[in-house]
N, C-alpha and C positions, 0 to 999 in steps of 0.2 A: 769877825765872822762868828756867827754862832754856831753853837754845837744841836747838831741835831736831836730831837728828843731818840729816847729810849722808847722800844714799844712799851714797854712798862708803863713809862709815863704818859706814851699818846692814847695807853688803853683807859688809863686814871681819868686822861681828862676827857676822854669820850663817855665817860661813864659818869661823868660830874657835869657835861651839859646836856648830857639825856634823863636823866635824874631831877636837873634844875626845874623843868617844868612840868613836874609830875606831882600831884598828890603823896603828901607822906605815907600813907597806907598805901599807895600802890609800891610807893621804892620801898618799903617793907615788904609785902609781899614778894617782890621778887628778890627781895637780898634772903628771904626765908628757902622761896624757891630753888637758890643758888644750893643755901647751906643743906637742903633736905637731899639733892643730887648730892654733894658730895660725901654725903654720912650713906648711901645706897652702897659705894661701893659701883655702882651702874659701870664707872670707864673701866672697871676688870675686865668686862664682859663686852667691850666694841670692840669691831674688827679691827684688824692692823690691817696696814699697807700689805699688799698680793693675798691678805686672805680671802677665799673665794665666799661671794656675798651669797646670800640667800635670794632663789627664785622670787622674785615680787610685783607687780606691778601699780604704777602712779599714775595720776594727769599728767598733763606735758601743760604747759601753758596756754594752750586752748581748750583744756577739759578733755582731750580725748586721753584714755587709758593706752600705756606704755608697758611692754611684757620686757623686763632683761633678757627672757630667755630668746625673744624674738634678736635682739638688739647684740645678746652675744653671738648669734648665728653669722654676726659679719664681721667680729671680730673682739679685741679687745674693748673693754669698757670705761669709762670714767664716767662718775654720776657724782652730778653738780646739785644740792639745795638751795634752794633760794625762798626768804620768806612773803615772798608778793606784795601787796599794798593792804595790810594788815592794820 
């Protein structure tokens, strides 16, 4: 029986068969893209877990515009990203 991969390593190799058929300058650019996020400093400044998010409003998946503040009115929140068919 084998041993099951590591996220490490199932994150390695999803990222070496997304990679595989890309243009060298685009997996450049985004290995730049990586290193420039992590030299900002940016994740000092994301929310944690129960800290309360800022008023905003999105699409929903059909284009209509979504209020939090609407959406907190009935109760607790969880807001899910998803990046569509990009």
């Amino acid at each position: 029986m084998t041993q099951p991969a590591s996220l490490k390593e199932e994150l390695k190799a999803l990222q070496t068969r997304l990679e595989a058929g890309r243009p060298p300058r685009v997996v450049a650019a985004m290995h730049q893209a990586v290193t420039d996020l992590r030299a900002s400093d940016i994740a000092l400044k994301v929310l944690k877990a129960g800290d309360p998010a800022p008023k905003f409003a999105l699409p929903n998946a059909a284009g209509a515009p979504v209020e939090t503040s609407r959406l907190l009115a009935g109760g607790p929140l969880v807001v899910t990203f998803y990046r569509g068919r990009w």
